[in-house]
N, C-alpha and C positions, 0 to 999 in steps of 0.2 A: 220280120217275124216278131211275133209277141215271145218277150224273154222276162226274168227277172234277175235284173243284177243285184250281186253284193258288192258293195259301194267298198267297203271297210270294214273291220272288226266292229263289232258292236249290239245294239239291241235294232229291234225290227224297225226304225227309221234307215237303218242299212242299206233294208231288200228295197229296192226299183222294180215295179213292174212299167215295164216298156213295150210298144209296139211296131216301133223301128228299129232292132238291131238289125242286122247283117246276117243273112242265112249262112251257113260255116259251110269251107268248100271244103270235099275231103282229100287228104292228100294220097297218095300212091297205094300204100296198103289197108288204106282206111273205107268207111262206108257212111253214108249218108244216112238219117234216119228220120221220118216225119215221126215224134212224140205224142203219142194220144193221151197217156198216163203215164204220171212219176210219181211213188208213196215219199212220206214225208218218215224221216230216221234222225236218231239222237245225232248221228256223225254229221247231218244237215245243221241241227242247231251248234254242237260243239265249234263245227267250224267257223259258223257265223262269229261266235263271240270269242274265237281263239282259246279254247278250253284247250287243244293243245300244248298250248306252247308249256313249258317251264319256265320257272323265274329268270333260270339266266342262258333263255333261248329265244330269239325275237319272232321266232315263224309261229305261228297260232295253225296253220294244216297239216295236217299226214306226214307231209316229208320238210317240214320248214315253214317260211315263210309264203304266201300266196301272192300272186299279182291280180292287182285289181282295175276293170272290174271284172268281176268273177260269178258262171252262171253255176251254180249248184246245181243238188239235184243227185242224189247218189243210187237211184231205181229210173228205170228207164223201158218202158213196153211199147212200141211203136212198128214201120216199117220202112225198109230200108227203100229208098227210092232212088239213090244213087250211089255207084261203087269209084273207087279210086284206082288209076290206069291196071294195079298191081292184083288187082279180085276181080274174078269171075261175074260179069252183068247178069249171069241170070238168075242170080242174088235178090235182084230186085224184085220187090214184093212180098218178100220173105217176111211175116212177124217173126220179131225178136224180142230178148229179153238183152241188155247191156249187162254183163259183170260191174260188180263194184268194185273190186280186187282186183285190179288189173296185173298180171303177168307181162304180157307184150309190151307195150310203151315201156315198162322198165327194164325190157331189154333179155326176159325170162331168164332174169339170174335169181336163185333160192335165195328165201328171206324179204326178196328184194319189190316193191309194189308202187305202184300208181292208183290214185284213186280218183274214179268217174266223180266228176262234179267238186274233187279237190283241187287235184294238183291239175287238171282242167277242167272246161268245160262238159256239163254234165246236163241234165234232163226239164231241169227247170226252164223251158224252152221250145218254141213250136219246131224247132230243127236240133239235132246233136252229131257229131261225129265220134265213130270210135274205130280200134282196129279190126279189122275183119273178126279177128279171131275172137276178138272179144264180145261178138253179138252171136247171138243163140237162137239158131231158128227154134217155133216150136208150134206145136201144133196139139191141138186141145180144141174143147168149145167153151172154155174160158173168156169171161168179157177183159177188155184190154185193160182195166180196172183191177180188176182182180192178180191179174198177170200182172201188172206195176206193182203190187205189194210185196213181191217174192225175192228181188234178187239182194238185196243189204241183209233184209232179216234173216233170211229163210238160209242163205249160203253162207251167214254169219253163226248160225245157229247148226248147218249141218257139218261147216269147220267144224267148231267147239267139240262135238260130238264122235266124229272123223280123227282129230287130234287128241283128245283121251281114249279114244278105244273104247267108248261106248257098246256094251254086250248084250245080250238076252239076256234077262235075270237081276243084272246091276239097279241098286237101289240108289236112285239117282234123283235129286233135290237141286229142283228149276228155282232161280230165285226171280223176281219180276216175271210172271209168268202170263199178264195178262195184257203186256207188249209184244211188240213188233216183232224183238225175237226173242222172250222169254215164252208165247205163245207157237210160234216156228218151232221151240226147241220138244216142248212137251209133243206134238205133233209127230215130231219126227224120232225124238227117241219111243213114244211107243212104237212107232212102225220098226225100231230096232229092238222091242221088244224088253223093254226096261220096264221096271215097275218105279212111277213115276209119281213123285213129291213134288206140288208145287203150291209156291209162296206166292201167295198173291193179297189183293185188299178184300177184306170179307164183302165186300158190295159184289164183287166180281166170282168169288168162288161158283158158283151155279153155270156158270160161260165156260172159266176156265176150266172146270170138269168135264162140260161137256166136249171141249178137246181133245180128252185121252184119259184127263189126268186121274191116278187110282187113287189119289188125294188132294188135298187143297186144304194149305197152312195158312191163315192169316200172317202178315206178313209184322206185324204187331208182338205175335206172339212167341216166348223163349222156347226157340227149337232145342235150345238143350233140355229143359226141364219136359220136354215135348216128346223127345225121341231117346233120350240116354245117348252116353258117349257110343264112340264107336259102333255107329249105325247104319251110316252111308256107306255107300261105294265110290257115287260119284258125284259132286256138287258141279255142276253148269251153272257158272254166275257172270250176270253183267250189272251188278248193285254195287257188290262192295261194301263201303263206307261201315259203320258204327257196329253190324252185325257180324261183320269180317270175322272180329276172334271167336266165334263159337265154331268157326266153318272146321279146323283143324283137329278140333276137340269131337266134332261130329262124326268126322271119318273114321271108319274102320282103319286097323292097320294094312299098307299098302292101301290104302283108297288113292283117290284121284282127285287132281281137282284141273280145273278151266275156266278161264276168264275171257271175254272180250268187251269189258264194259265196266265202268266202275258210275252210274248215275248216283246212286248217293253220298259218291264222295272218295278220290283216288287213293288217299292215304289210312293205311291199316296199322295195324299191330298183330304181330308175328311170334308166338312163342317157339322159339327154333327146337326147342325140346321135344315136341309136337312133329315138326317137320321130322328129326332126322331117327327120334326112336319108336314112331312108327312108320318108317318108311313111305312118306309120302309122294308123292309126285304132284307138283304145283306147275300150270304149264298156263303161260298166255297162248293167243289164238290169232293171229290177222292176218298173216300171209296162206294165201290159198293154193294149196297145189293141184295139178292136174287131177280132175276126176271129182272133184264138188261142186262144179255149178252144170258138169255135166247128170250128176247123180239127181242133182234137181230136178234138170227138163226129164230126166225118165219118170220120174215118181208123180212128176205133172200127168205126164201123156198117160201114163197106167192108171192113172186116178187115183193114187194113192195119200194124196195128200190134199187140202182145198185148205187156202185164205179164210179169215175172218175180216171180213169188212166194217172197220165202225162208221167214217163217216168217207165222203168226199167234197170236195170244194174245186169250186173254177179254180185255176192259175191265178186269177187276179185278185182272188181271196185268201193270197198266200199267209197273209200276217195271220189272219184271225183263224186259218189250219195251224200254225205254228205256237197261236193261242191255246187253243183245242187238246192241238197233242203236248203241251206241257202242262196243260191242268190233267193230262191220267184219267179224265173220266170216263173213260172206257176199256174194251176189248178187243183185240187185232189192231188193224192198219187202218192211217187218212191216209186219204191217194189225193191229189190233185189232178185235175182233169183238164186238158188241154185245151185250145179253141183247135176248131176243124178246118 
């Protein structure tokens, strides 16, 4: 089958694309799936060049260190063609969506997670296996395109939201709004009926409004001198970096805050005086519990929600997709598109 391996930590001389690996047999409780489309996510590049690790931790993925070679790939939209002794064959056929977050393989202890295309094999691939429970039938008239850009952003973005208690009425500041899941997030918190701020690049404000959003901040500009303190309700961020200390100073007392992402940079400054005399609540986001990537496929099938497509690319175009989406010149999701 045509794959792309990562070779090792590093930059895009890493990724192999190959057309001989070894189709993957699924084991007992597991499912087979032919890959039509897998979108392209920052957890794809971090893992490549081991943004995970810490200084004095040698594993560069999700739970450690990785074995290589290794096929990425954290979105996964295909059909299942084969089940493992332990699932039901009439399975077969079913489109699905793969979780990224996986519960099952880590054995569905809380807190506890395996990641599609990390800690194994994942989507960047004409074949993939995962556990039964982890693929999602669904059913829409969605192109399998479109469905590929949903399951890292979209169920990273409806955690975050899930996980602060996102309300009707909460004035809530998307930061990276005009990504993968900075555009997931705005989407989905209007449909939770927030009144939504978001940060984005002034080239893009016109897209990302048309998303939902009841504003659009350049992301340039001092949201403090912008909005006054204690404004927010709720900040949804996967930025971070240099604007971090206005974020505290932003919030209302008891506001909220959420993280699943720090792209401009993991380390902040924290005035705790901020945190603890206005009551804050600061929460990361990654472990997914029951009932998030289920809350997805509903809002699919109801039509309550639709992807933003920027571009897409062959499989074999992977470098210069991973080109694409670290130059930010655009809106929504690349998908990579599989051979037939």
């Amino acid at each position: 089958m045509a794959a792309v391996y990562l070779r090792g930590y590093g930059d895009f001389d890493q990724l192999d694309y190959v057309t001989d690996a070894p189709v993957p047999t699924p084991g007992p409780d597991d499912v087979l799936i032919k890959v039509a489309a897998a979108g392209i996510n920052n957890t794809d590049i971090n893992t490549r060049i081991g943004w995970y690790a810490r200084d004095d931790d040698d594993g560069g993925g999700w739970a450690g260190d990785l074995g290589f070679p290794r096929i990425q790939g954290a979105d996964c939209c295909g059909h299942i063609v084969a089940t493992g002794a332990n699932v039901d064959a009439k399975r077969v056929g079913e489109r699905v969506l793969v979780t990224t977050m996986q519960r099952h393989p880590a054995g569905d202890v809380p807190w506890k997670t395996t990641v599609f295309g990390s800690e194994y094999n994942g989507g960047f691939a004409q074949y993939a296996t995962t556990h039964h429970a982890e693929a999602f039938a669904v059913k829409c008239d969605w192109t399998d395109i479109e469905l590929a850009s949903i399951p890292c952003a979209y169920s990273t973005a409806e955690n975050m939201l899930q996980r602060i208690g996102l309300g009707r009425g909460d004035t809530t500041l998307i930061t990276g709004a005009s990504g993968g899941v900075g555009s997931a997030a705005v989407q989905l918190a209007k449909r939770r009926g927030a009144h939504v701020i978001a940060v984005s690049g002034s080239a893009k404000a016109a897209a990302v409004a048309e998303l939902g959003a009841d504003e659009v901040v350049d992301r340039n500009e001092d949201l403090l001198a912008r909005f006054g303190e204690n404004a927010i309700d709720v900040i949804v961020d996967i930025v971070a970096g240099p604007a971090w200390q206005q974020f505290t100073r932003l919030l209302r007392v008891g506001g909220r805050y959420v993280t699943a992402g720090a792209i401009a940079g993991p380390i902040v400054e924290l005035d705790i005086r901020d945190l603890y005399l206005k009551d804050l609540t600061l929460k990361g986001s990654t472990y997914q519990e029951e009932g998030v990537f289920e809350n997805l496929i509903g809002y699919i099938e109801a039509g309550e929600i639709r992807p933003v497509i920027a571009a897409t690319y062959p499989l074999s175009d992977i470098v210069d997709a991973q080109k694409a989406f670290l130059d930010k010149g655009y809106v929504g999701k690349i998908v990579l598109v599989h051979p037939t």
